[in-house]
Chimera marker file (.cmm) of the C-alpha trace (Angstrom):
<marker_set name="trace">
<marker id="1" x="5.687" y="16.547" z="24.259" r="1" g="1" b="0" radius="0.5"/>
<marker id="2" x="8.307" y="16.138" z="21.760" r="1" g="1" b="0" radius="0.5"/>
<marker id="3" x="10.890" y="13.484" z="21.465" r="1" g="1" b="0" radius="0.5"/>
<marker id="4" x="12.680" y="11.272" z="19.374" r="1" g="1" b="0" radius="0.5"/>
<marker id="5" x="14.083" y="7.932" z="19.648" r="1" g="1" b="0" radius="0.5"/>
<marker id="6" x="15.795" y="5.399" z="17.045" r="1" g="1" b="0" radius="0.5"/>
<marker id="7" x="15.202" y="1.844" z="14.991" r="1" g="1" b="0" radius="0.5"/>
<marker id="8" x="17.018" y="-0.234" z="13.933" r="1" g="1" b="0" radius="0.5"/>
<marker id="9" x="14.306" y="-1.981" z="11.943" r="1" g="1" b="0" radius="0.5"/>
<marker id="10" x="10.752" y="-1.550" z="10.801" r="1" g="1" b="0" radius="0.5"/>
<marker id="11" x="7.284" y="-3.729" z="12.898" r="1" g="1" b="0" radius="0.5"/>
<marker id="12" x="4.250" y="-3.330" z="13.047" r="1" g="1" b="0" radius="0.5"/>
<marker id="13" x="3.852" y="-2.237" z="16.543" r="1" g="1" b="0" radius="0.5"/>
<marker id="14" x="1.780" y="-0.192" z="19.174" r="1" g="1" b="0" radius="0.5"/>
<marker id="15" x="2.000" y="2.836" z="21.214" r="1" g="1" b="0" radius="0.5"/>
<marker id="16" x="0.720" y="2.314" z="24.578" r="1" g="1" b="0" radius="0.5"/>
<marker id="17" x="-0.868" y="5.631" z="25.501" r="1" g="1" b="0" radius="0.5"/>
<marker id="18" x="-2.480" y="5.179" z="29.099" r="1" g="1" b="0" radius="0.5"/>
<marker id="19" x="-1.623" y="7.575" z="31.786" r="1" g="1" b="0" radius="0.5"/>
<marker id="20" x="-1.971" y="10.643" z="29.367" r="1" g="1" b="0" radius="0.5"/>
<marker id="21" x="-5.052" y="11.965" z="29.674" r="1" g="1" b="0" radius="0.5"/>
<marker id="22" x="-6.656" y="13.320" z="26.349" r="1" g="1" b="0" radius="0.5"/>
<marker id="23" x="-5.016" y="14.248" z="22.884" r="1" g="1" b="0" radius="0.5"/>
<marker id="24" x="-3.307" y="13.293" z="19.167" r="1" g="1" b="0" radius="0.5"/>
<marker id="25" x="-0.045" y="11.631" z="19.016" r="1" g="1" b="0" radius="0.5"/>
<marker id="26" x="2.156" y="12.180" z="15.605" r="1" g="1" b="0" radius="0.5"/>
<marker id="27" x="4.747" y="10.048" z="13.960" r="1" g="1" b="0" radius="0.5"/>
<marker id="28" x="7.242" y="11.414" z="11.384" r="1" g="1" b="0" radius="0.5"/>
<marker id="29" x="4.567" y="13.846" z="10.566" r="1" g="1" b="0" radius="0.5"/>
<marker id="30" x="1.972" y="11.061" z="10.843" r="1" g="1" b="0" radius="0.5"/>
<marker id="31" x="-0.924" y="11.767" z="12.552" r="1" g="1" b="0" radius="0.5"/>
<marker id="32" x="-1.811" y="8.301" z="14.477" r="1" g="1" b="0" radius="0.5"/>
<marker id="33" x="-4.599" y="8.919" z="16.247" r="1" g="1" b="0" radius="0.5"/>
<marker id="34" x="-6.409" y="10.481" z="19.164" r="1" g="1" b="0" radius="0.5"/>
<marker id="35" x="-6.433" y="8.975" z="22.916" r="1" g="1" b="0" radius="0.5"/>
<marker id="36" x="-8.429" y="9.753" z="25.661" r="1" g="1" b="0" radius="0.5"/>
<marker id="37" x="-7.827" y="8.312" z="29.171" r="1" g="1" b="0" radius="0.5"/>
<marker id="38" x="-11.173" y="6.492" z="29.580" r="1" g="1" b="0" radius="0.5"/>
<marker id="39" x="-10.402" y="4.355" z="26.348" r="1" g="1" b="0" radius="0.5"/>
<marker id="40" x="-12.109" y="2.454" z="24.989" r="1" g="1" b="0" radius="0.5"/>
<marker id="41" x="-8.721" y="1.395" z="23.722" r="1" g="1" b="0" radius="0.5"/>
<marker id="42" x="-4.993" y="1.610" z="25.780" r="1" g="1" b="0" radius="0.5"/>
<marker id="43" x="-3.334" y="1.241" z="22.700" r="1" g="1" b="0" radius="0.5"/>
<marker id="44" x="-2.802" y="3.244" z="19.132" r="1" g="1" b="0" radius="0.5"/>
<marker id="45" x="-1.761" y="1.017" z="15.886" r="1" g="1" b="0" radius="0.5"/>
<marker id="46" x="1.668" y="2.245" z="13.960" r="1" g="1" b="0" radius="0.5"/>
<marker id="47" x="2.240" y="0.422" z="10.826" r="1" g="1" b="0" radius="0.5"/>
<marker id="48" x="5.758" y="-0.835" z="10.107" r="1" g="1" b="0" radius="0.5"/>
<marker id="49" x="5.925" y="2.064" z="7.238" r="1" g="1" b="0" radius="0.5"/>
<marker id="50" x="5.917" y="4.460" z="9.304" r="1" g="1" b="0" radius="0.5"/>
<marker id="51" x="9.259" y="3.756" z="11.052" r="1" g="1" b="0" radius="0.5"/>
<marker id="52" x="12.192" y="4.885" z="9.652" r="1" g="1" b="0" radius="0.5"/>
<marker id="53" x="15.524" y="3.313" z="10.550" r="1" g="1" b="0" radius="0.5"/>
<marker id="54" x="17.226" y="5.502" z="11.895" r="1" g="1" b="0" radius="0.5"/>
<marker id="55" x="15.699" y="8.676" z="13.398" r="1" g="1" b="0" radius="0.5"/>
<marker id="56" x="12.036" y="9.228" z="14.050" r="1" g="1" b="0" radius="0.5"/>
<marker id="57" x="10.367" y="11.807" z="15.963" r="1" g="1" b="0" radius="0.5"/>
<marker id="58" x="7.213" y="11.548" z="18.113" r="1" g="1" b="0" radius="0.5"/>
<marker id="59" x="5.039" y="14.302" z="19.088" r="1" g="1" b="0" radius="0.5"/>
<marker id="60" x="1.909" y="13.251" z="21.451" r="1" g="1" b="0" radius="0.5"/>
<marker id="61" x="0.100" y="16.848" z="21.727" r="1" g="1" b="0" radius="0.5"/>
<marker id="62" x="-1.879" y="16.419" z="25.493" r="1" g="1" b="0" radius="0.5"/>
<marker id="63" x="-4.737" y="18.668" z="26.240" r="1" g="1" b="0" radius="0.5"/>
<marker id="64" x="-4.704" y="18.470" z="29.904" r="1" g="1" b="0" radius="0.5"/>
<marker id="65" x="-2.165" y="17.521" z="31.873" r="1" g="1" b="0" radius="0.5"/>
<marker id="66" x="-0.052" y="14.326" z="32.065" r="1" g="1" b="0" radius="0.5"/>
<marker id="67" x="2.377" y="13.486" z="34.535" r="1" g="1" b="0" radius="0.5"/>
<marker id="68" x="4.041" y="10.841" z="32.347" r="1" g="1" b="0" radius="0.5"/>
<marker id="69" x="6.996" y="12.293" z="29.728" r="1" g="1" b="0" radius="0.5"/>
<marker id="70" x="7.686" y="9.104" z="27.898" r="1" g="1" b="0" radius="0.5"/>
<marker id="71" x="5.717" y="6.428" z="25.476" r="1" g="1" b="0" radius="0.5"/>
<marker id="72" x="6.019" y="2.681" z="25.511" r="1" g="1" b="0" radius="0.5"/>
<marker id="73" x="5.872" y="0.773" z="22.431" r="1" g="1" b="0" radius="0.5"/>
<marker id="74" x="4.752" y="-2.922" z="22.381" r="1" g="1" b="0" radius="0.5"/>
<marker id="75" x="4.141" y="-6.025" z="20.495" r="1" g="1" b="0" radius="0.5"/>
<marker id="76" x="0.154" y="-6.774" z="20.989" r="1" g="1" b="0" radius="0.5"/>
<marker id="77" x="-2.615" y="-4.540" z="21.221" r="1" g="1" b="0" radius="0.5"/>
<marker id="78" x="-4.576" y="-3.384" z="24.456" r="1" g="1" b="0" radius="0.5"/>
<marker id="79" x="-8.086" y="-2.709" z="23.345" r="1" g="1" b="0" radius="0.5"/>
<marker id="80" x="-8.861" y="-2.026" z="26.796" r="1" g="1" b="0" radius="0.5"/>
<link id1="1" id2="2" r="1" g="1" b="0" radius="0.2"/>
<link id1="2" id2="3" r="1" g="1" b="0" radius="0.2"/>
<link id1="3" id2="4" r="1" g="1" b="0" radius="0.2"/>
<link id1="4" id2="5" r="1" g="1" b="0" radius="0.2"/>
<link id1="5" id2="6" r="1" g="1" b="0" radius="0.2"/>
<link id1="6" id2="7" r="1" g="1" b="0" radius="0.2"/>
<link id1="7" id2="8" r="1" g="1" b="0" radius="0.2"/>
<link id1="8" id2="9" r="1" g="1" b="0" radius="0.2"/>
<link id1="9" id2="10" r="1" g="1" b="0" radius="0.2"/>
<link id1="10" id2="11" r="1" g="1" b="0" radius="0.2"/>
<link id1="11" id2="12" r="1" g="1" b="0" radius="0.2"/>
<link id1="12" id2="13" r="1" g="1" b="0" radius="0.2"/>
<link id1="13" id2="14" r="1" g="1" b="0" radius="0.2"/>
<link id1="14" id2="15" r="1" g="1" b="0" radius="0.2"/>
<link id1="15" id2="16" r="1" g="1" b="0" radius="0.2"/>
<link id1="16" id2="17" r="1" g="1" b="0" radius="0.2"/>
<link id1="17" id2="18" r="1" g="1" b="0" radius="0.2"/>
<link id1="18" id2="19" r="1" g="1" b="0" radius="0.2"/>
<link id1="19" id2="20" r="1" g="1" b="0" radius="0.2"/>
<link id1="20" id2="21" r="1" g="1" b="0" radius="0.2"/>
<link id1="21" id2="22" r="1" g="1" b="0" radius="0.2"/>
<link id1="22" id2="23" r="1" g="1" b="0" radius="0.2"/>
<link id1="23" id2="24" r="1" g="1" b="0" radius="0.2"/>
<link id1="24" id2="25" r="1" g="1" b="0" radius="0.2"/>
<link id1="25" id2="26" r="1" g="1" b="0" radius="0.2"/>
<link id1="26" id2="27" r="1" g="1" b="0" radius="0.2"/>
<link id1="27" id2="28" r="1" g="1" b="0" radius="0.2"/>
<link id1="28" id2="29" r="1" g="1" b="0" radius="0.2"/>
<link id1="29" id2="30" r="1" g="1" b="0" radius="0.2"/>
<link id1="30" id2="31" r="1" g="1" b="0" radius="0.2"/>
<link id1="31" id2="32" r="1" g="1" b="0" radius="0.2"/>
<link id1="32" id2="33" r="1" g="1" b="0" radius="0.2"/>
<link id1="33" id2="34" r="1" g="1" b="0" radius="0.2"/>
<link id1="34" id2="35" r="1" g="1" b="0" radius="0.2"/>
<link id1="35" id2="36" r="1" g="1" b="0" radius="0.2"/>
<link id1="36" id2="37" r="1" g="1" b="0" radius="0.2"/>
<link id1="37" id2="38" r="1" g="1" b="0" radius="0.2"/>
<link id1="38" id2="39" r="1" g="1" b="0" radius="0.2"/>
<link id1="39" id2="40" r="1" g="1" b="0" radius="0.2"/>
<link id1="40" id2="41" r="1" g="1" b="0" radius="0.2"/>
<link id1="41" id2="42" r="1" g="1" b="0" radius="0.2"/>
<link id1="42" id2="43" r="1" g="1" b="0" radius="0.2"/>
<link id1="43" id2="44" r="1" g="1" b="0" radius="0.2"/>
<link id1="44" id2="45" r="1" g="1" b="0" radius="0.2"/>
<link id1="45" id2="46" r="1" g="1" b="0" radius="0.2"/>
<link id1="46" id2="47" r="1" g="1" b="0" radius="0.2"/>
<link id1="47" id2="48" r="1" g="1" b="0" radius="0.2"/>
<link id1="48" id2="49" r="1" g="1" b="0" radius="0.2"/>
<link id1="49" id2="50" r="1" g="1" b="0" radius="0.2"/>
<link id1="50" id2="51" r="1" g="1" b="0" radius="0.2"/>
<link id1="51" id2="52" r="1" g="1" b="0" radius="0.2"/>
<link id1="52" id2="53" r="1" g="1" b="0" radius="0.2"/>
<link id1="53" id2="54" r="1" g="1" b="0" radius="0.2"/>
<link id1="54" id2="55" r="1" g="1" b="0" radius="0.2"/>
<link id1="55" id2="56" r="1" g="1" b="0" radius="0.2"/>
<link id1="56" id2="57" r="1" g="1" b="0" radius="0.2"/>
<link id1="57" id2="58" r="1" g="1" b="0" radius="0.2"/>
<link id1="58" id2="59" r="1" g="1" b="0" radius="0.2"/>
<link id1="59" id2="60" r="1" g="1" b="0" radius="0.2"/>
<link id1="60" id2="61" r="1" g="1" b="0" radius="0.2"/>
<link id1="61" id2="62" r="1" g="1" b="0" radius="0.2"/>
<link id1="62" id2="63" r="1" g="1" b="0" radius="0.2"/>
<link id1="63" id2="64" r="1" g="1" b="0" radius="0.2"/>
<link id1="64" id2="65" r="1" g="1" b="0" radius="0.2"/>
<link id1="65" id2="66" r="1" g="1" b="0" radius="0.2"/>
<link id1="66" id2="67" r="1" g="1" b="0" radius="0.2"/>
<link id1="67" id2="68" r="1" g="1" b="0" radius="0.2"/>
<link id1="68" id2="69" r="1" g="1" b="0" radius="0.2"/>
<link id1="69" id2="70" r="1" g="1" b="0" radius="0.2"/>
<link id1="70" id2="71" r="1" g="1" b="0" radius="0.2"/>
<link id1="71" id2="72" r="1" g="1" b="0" radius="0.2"/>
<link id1="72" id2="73" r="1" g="1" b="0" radius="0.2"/>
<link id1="73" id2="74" r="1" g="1" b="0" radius="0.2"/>
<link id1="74" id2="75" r="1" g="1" b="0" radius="0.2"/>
<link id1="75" id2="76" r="1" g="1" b="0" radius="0.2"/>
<link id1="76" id2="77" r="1" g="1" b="0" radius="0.2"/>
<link id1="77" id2="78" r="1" g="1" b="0" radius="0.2"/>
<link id1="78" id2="79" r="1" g="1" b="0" radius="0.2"/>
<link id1="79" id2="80" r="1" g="1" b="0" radius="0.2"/>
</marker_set>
């Protein structure tokens, strides 16, 4: 999957990656860091330098399939 989505300013934050099953999620060109549905963690880190205002793109590259098309960022970790 492939999308992009805007900011306005730079946090540190996290990408919430449950409901996809197994993979790599990019940022920018960024390579994050791999997910898998049974965890341990729920949750990848993205460091406020990595967010550009303005413009960024995601990519999260799923193995298997995924019924879910978007990502949710939040403000704490889920370490699962």
């Amino acid at each position: 999957y492939r999308g992009t989505f805007s900011a306005d300013e730079s946090y540190d934050t996290f990408l919430r990656t449950d409901n996809f099953k197994k993979g790599f999620v990019l940022l920018n060109g960024f390579n994050l860091g791999r997910y898998w549905e049974i965890g341990p963690q729920k949750t990848l880190y993205v460091p406020a330098p990595m967010l550009k205002n303005g413009d960024n793109e995601i990519v999260v590259f799923e193995t298997d399939h995924s019924d879910r098309s978007f990502v949710t960022f939040l403000d704490k970790p889920d370490l699962g």
